[in-house]
C-alpha positions, -999 to 999 in steps of 0.1 A, spaced: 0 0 0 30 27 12 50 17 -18 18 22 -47 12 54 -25 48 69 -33 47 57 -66 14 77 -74 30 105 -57 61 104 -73 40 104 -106 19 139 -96 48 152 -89 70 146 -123 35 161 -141 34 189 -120 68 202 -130 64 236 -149 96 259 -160 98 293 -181 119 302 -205 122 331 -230 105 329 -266 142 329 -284 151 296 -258 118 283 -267 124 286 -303 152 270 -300 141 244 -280 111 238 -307 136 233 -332 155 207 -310 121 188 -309 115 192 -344 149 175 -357 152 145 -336 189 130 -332 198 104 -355 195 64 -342 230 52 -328 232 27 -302 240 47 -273 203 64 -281 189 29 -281 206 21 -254 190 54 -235 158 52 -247 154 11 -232 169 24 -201 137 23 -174 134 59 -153 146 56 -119 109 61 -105 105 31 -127 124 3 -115 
């Protein structure tokens, strides 16, 4: 029960989490979304990888 209790806190918390930036960071930060990297397997490897709030 304590441990699904943290876990659905832990998960309110990581949707909860809100930052500002200016409109030439977010631009660039668009443009980083909008060109994703190129597959190599240290990506792969990253992207299999559970989150620590995960395991």
């Amino acid at each position: 029960m304590l441990e699904a209790a943290c876990r659905e806190a832990q998960d309110v918390l990581l949707d909860q989490t809100f930052f500002t930036v200016d409109a030439g960071t977010f631009t660039q930060f668009q443009a980083l979304l909008d060109k994703p990297l190129p597959p190599t397997d240290k990506l792969r490897r990253l992207l299999k990888t559970k989150a620590p709030w995960e395991q």
